[in-house]
C-alpha positions as CSV (number, residue, x, y, z in Angstrom):
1,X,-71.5,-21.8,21.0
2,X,-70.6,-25.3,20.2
3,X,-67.8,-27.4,21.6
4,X,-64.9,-28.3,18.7
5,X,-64.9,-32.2,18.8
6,X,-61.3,-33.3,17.1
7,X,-62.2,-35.9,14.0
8,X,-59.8,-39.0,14.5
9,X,-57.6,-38.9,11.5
10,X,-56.1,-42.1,9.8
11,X,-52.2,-42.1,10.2
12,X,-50.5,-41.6,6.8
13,X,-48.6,-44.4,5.5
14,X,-45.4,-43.2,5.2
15,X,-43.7,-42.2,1.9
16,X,-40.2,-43.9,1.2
17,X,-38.2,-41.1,0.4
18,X,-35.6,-42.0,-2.7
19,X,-32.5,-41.8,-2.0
20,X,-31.7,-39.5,-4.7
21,X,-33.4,-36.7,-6.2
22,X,-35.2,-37.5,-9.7
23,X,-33.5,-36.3,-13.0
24,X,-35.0,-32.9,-14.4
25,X,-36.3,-33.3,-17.8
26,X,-33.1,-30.7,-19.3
27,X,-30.9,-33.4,-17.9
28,X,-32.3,-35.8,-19.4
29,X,-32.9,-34.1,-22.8
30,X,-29.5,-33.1,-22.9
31,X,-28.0,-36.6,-22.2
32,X,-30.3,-37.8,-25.4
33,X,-29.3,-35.1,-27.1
34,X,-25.2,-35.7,-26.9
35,X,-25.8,-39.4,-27.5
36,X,-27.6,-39.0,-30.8
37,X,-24.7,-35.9,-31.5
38,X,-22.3,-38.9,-30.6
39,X,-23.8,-41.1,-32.6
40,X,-23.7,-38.9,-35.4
41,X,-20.0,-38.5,-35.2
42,X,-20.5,-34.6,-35.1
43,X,-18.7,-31.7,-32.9
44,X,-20.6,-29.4,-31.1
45,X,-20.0,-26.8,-33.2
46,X,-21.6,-29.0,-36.6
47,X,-24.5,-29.9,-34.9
48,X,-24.6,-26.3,-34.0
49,X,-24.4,-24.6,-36.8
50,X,-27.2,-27.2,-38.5
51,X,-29.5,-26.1,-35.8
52,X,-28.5,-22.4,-36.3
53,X,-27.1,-21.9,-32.7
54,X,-24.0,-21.4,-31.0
55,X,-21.9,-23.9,-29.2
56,X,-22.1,-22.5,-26.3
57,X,-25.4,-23.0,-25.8
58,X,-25.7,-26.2,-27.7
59,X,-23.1,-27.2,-24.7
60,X,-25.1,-26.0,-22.0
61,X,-28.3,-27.6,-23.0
62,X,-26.2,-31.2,-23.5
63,X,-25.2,-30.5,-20.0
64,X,-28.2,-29.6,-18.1
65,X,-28.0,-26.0,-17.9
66,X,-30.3,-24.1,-19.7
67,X,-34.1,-25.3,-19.8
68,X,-34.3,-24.7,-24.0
69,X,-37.8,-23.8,-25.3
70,X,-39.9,-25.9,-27.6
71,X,-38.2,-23.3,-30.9
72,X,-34.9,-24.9,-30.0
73,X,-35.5,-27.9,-29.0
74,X,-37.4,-28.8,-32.6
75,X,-34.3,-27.2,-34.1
76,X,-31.3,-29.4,-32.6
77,X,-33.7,-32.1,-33.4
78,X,-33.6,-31.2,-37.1
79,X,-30.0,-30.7,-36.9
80,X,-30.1,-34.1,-35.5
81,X,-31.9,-35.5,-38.1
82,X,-34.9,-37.1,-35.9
83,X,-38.5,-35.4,-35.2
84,X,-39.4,-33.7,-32.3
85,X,-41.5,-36.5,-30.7
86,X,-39.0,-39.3,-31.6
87,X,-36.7,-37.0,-29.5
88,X,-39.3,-36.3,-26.8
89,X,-40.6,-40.2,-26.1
90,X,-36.5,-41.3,-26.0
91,X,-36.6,-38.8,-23.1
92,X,-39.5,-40.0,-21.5
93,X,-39.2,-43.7,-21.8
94,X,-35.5,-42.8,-20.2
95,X,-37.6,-40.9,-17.0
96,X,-39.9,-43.8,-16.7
97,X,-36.9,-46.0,-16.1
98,X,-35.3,-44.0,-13.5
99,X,-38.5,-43.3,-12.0
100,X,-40.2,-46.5,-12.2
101,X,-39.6,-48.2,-8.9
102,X,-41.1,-45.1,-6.6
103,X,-43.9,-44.3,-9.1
104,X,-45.2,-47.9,-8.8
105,X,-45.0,-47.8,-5.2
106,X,-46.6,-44.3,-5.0
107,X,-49.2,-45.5,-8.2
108,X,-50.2,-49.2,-5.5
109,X,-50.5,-46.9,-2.1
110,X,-52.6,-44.2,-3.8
111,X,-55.0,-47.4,-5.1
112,X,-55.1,-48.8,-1.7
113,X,-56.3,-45.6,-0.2
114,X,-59.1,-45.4,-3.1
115,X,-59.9,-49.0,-2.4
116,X,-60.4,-48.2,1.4
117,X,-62.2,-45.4,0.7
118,X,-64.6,-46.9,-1.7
């Protein structure tokens, strides 16, 4: 049988580790969601009712507790009086911000270990 020779491995650059834990996407879809309900001037239970839901729930997804399927999501939009992807790209734009600073950094050391390895 053969010896196992050990293959040298490059040390890893380290990842910076962000001080706090990135926003889930309900969070942020419920935060858009109560501004435009807020900007609308409407209760909870208008908004609602024009979305054919109950309160309840309409609360829970503004606070970042229930993870909403696309069904409802497309109808507190409607209620809202915006389209689903307005809604959707608001949300996203509003991750890219919170997220931009590590996902550059992450984005330049991944293309440094492509270049090196090119």
């Amino acid at each position: 049988m053969a010896d196992l020779v050990p293959f040298p491995r490059a040390p890893r650059p380290a990842r910076p580790r962000p001080s706090e834990p990135e926003p889930l996407w309900r969070q942020m879809l419920g935060d858009q969601l109560r501004r435009r309900r807020h900007d609308r001037d409407e209760t909870l239970t208008e908004t609602a009712e024009n979305a054919g839901l109950s309160p309840q729930y309409l609360s829970e997804v503004e606070r970042g507790l229930k993870e909403p399927s696309s069904e409802m999501i497309a109808a507190i939009a409607g209620a809202l009086d915006t389209s689903l992807i307005e809604l959707t790209s608001a949300v996203a734009a509003e991750l890219r911000q919170v997220t931009a600073a590590p996902a550059s950094a992450a984005f330049s050391a991944a293309r440094g270990a492509f270049a090196l390895a090119a």
